[in-house]
N, C-alpha and C positions, 0 to 999 in steps of 0.2 A: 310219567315225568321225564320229560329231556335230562339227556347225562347234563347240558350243560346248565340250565333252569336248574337241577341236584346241585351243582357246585354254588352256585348265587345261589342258594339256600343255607348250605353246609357253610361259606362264607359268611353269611350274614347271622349264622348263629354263633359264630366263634366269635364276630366283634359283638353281638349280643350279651354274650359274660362279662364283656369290658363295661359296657352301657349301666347293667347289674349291678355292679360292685360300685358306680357314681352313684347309685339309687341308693344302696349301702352307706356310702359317704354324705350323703344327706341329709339321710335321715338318720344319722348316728345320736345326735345329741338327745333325739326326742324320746326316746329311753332309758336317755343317761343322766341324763337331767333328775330326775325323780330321787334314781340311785343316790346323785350327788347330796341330794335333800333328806335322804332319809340314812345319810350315815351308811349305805352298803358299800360302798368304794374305802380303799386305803389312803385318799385323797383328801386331804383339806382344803376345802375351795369354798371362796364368798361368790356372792352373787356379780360383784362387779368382775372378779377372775371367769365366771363362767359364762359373761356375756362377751367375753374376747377368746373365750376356747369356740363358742359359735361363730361368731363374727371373721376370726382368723380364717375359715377357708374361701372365704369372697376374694380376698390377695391374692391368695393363690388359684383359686379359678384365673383371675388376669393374668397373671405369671406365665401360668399354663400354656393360657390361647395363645399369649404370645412366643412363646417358645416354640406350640407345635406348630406354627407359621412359619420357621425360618427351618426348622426336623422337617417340615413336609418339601417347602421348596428343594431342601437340599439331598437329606437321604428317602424321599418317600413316605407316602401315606404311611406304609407297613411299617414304616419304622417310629413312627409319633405312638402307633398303638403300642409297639413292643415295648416302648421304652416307657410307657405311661404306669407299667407296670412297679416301678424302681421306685417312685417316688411314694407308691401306697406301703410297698414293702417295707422301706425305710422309718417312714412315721410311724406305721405298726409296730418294730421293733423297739422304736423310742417310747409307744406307750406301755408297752409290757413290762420293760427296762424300768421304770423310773415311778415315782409318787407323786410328781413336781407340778403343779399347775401349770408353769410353763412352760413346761417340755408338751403338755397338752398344745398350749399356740401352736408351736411346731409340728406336731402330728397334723394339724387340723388345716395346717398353711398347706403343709407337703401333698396331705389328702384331695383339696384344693387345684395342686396343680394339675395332680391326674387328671380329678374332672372335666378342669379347664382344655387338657392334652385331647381327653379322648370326646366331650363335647364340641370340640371346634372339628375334629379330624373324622371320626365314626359317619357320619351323614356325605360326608361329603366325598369317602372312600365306596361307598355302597351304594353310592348315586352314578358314580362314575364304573363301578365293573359291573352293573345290575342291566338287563333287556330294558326298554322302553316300558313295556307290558306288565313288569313286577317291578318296577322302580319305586312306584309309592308304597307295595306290600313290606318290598325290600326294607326300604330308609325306614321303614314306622316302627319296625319291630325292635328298634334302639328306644323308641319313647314307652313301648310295650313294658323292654327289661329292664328299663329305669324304674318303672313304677312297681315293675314286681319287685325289684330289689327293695323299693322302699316297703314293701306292702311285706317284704319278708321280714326285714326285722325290725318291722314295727309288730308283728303278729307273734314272735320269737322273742325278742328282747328282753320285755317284762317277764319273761318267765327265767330267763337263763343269769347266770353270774356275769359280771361287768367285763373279766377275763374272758370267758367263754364270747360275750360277743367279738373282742379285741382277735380272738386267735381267728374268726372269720377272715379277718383282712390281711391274713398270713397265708390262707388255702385259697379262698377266690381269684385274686390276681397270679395265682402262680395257675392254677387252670386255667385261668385266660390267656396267660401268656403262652403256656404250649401249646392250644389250640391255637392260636393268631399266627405260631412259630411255619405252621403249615399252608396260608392263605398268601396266594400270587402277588404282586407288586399290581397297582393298577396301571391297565395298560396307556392311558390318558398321561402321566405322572411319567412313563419310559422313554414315551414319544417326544414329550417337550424335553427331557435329556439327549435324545436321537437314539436311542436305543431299539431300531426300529425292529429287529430282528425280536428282541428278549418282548415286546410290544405284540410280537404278531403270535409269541408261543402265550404270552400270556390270554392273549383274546379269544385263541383254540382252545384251552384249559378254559376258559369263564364259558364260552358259547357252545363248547360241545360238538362243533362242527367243523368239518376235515374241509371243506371245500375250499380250495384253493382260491375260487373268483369270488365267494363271497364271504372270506376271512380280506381278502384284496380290497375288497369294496368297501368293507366296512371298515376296514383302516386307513383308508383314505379317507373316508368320511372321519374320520377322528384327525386326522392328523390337520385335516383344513378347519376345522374345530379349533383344536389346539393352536396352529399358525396365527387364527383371527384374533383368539384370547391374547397371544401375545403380544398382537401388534397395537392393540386396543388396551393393554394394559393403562391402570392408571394408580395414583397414586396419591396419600393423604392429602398433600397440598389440594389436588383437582377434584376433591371430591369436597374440601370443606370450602374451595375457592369460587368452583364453577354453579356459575346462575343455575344452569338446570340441574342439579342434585338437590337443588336450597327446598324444595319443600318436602323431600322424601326424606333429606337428612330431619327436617322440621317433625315429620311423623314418626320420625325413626327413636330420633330422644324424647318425643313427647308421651310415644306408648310404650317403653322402655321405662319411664318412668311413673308413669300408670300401673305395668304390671309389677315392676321389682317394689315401691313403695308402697304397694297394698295390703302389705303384711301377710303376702302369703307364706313364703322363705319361713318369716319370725314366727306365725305363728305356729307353722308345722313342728320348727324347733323348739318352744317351748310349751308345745302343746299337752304334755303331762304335768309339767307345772299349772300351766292354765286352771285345770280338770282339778288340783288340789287344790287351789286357790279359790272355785268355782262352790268346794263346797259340797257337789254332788254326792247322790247315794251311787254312780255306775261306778266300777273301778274302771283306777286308770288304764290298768290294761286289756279292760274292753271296749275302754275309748278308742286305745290306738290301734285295737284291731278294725274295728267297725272304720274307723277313719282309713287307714290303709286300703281295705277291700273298697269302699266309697270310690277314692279314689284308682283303683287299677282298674274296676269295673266300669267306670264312666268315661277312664281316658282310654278305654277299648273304644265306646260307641263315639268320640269327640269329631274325631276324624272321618267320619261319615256324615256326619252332621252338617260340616263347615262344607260340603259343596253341595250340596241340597238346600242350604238356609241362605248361606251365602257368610262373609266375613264382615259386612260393615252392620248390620241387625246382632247378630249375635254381640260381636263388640260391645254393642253398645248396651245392651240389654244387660249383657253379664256384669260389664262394669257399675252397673246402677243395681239390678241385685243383690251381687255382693254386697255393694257399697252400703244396701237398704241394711242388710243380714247383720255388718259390722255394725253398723252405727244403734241397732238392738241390741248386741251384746253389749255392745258399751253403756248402754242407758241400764242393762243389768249391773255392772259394778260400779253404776253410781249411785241405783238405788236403792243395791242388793236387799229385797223383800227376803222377809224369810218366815212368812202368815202361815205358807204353804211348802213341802216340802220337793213339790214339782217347779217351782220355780227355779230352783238349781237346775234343771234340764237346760234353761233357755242358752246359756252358753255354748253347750255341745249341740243343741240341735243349730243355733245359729251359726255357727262355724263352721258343721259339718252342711248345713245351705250353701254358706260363700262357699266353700270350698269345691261345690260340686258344680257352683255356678262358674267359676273360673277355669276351673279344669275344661267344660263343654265351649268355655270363650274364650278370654282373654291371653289366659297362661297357653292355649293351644294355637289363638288364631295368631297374637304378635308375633311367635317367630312366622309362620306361612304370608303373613304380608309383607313383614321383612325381608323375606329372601324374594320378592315377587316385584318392589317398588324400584329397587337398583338394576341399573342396567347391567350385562356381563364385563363391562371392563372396570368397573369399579367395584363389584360387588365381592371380592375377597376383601378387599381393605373395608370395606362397611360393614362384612361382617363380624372380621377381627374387633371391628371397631364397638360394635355393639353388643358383644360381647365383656369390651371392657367396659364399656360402661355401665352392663348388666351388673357385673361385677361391683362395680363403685360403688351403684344404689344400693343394692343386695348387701355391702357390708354398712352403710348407713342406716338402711332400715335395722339388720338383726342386729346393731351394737344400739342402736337409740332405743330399742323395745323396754332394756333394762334403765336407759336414762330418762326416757317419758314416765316409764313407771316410776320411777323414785321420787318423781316430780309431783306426776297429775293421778298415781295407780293404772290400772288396769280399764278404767274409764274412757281417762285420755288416751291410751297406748290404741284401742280398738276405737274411739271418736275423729283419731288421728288420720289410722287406717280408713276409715269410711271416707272421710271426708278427702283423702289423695283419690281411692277408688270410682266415686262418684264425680271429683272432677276430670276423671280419666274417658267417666261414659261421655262429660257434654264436651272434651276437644276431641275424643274419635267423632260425634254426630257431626262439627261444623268441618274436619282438617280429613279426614281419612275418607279414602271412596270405595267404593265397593270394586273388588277386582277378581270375583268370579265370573266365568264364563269367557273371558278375555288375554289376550295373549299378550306375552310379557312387550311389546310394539305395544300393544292398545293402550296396556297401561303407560308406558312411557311418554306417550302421547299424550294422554288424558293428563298426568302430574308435569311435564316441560311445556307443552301446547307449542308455541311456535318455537320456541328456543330447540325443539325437539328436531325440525326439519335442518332448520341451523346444524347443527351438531353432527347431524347425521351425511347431511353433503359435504361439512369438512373431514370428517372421516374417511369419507368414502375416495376425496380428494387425496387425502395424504396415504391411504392405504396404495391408491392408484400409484399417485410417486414415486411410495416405497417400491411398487412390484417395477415399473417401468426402470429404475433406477439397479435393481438386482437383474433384470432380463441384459442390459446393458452392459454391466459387472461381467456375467455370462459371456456374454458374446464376446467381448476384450479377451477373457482369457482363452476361449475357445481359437480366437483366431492370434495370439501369441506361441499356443502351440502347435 
C-alpha cells in the first residue's frame, strides 16, 4: 500500500467514527421506545411526547446542513466535522442531567444537527482528498459506518440500561473528534481561499509523493477545477428559476418524497413498539438484531448492485416491492387473525422484506441520482437543498406515524406508507432515466435537451469575457508599472 493511498485510508477512517455515531443518532429511539413503554426509564412520557422526542431530530438535521454550508465555505471542511462534535456532546449532557420530556426535544434537535453537520460535509470532504481509483471505496465507507452504527445499538440496546446507552454519546464523539483533530484541511477548500502553498503541502501529505512536477500538475489540475466551479457558481434563485434545472428539480422532490415518506425513517423508529403491538412470539430484541444485521449486510452488497443492474429498474422495482411488503402488513392490523400463532410473524417478516428491498433501491439509489442529475455549478445549492427537504418530509412522516395511528391504528399508518411508496415506483417509471453508463454531459443533455446547448454556449461566452477582461486588467497594470 502507497504511504499516500495509507493516509486516504487512515483519513477516511477517522471521518468514519463521525458517520458511526449519526447511525447512533438514528437509531437511538428504536430501543428506547420499548424502555419508555415498559416503565424502565426515570421518564414519564405519553405517546404524543414521544412522537416529538423522534420527530425533533429532522429540524435539526436541516439546521445542521445549513450551518455546515456557511462552517465549510468559511473555516473548512475540517472544521464542520470538528465542530459537529459540540452539538452531540451538549444534548448528551442535557439527557443524563434531567427526567424532563422536553429536555428530550432538545437532545434529539441538538443530535440532529450533528447529523445534518457531518451528513452534508463527510462525502464531500473524502471525495475531494481521495485518488480517482479509491474515491468510491473512499466516500462508501461513511454509508458502511452509519449502518454499523445503527446495527450496533440496535444489537446492544435492548440488553443494556437506558443510562448505559446515553454515556455512548459522551465516549464516541470525543474519539471522533481527536482522530479528525489529526486529518489535513482539503486541498480543493485551500485553493479557493488561495492558500496555495498550505494546498500544495496538503496534497504531498494525501498523495505520498515528493515529486515536484507531478504534486505541480496535479495542482494545477485542481486549481482550474476550483477557478471553473467558481466562475459557474449558481445560486437558489437560478436553480428554481432556470428552464433547464425544472425537470431534475421535478425528479429531485418527487423521489425525495418517495423515499422520505415511505416510512422508512418511522418505522425503523418505532420498530420495537411495532413488534409489541404485533403480538409476536420473537422478542423484541431479536427483532432488532435480525433487523440491524439485514440491513448492514445488504447495504454492503447495494452499491455493487446499482451499476451492474442499473438505477432506473432497481428504482422502480424496489419501490413497488416495498410498497407490496407495506401494504401486507397493513392488511395484518386490519385483520389481525389470530387462528394461528404464526400469523404474528407476517409483520416482521413484511418489514424486514421492504426494508431490505429499499436498502438494495431506493434509500441507496435517490441520493446517487441526485448527486448525478445537477450540473457542477448548481449542485452544492441543490444539494443543501435536498437535504432540507429530506428533512421537512422525514419530520412529517415520523411525527404523523403517531397522528395516523390515533386515527386509522397501525392499518392506516403502514396502508399510508404503501400507498406513498408504490406511487413513488409509477413516477420514477414515467419522470426518472436511467443514468448509468453515462457521463454527467450525457446525462445533462438527456434531462435539458436543447436548453442544454443554449446554456452551455452562454457560459462558455461569459466565461471567455470574464478571462479576456482579467488578461486586460493584467496588462494595464503591468504596463502602469
Amino acid at each position: 500500500m502507497a504511504k499516500g493511498r495509507q493516509a486516504q485510508y487512515l483519513v477516511a477512517a477517522a471521518v468514519s467514527l463521525a458517520a458511526m455515531v449519526t447511525g447512533f443518532a438514528v437509531t437511538w429511539s428504536t430501543p428506547v421506545i420499548p424502555m419508555f413503554h415498559s416503565n424502565e426509564t426515570a421518564i414519564n412520557i405519553t405517546d404524543k411526547e414521544i412522537s416529538w422526542v423522534v420527530a425533533m431530530s429532522a429540524p435539526g438535521f436541516m439546521a445542521g446542513s445549513l450551518v455546515s454550508r456557511y462552517i465549510s465555505d468559511g473555516f473548512g471542511r475540517r472544521a464542520v466535522i470538528l465542530s459537529s462534535a459540540v452539538p452531540v456532546v451538549t444534548g448528551t449532557i442535557i439527557i443524563l442531567s434531567t427526567a424532563i420530556a422536553w429536555c428530550l426535544y432538545i437532545t434529539r434537535f441538538l443530535w440532529g444537527i450533528s447529523t445534518g453537520m457531518i451528513a452534508t460535509v463527510s462525502a464531500m470532504y473524502l471525495a475531494e482528498v481521495s485518488d480517482t481509483e479509491v474515491r468510491g471505496k473512499v466516500t462508501s465507507s461513511i454509508r458502511y459506518m452509519r449502518s454499523f452504527g445503527s446495527f450496533l445499538i440496535l444489537s446492544v440496546g435492548p440488553f443494556v440500561s437506558y443510562n448505559t446507552i446515553n454515556y455512548l454519546f459522551l465516549v464516541l464523539p470525543v474519539c471522533y473528534f481527536i482522530a479528525c483533530c489529526f486529518i489535513p484541511e482539503s486541498p480543493y477548500y485551500l485553493l479557493k481561499e488561495g492558500k496555495v502553498n498550505a494546498a500544495r503541502a496538503s496534497l504531498v501529505r494525501f498523495s505520498g509523493n515528493k515529486d515536484k512536477e507531478v504534486i505541480e500538475s496535479r495542482l494545477s489540475a485542481m486549481d482550474d477545477a476550483v477557478r471553473n466551479e467558481t466562475r459557474r457558481s449558481g445560486s437558489l434563485k437560478e436553480l428554481c428559476t432556470g428552464k433547464q434545472y425544472r425537470k431534475a428539480l421535478i425528479i429531485c422532490i418527487g423521489l425525495k418524497i418517495g423515499q422520505m415518506m415511505s416510512g422508512s425513517i418511522a418505522i425503523q423508529e418505532y420498530l420495537g413498539r411495532i413488534v409489541q403491538e404485533s403480538e409476536t412470539n420473537i422478542n423484541v430484541s431479536t427483532v432488532l438484531i435480525i433487523y440491524g444485521a439485514v440491513k448492514f449486510i445488504v447495504g454492503i452488497f447495494s452499491s455493487a448492485i446499482v451499476d451492474k443492474i442499473g438505477r432506473r429498474p432497481l428504482l422502480i422495482y424496489s419501490f413497488l416491492g416495498s410498497g407490496l411488503s407495506l401494504a401486507f402488513v397493513g392488511v395484518y392490523f386490519l385483520i389481525q387473525p389470530n387462528s394461528s400463532s404464526y400469523y404474528s410473524y407476517i409483520p416482521f417478516i413484511g418489514i424486514i422484506f421492504s426494508s431490505m428491498l429499499s436498502i438494495l433501491g431506493y434509500d441507496t439509489i435517490v441520493f446517487v441520482i441526485l448527486a448525478e442529475i445537477f450540473p457542477l455549478n448548481v449542485k452544492s445549492v441543490a444539494m443543501t437543498l435536498q437535504n432540507i427537504l429530506g428533512g421537512f418530509l422525514n419530520f412529517l412522516s415520523v411525527k404523523g406515524y403517531q397522528e395516523v395511528k390515533d386515527v386509522a391504528g397501525l392499518a392506516g399508518v403502514f396502508g399510508f406508507y404503501a400507498s406513498i411508496t408504490i406511487i413513488g415506483g409509477v413516477f420514477s417509471y414515467f419522470m426518472v432515466p436511467e443514468t448509468k453508463g453515462k457521463s454527467l454531459r450525457e446525462i445533462q443533455v438527456e434531462l435539458q435537451g436543447a436548453l442544454y446547448e443554449e446554456t452551455e454556449e452562454k457560459v462558455k461566452f461569459d466565461v471567455d469575457k470574464k478571462d479576456d477582461n482579467e488578461t486586460e486588467q493584467t496588462e494595464l497594470k503591468r504596463d502602469c508599472t
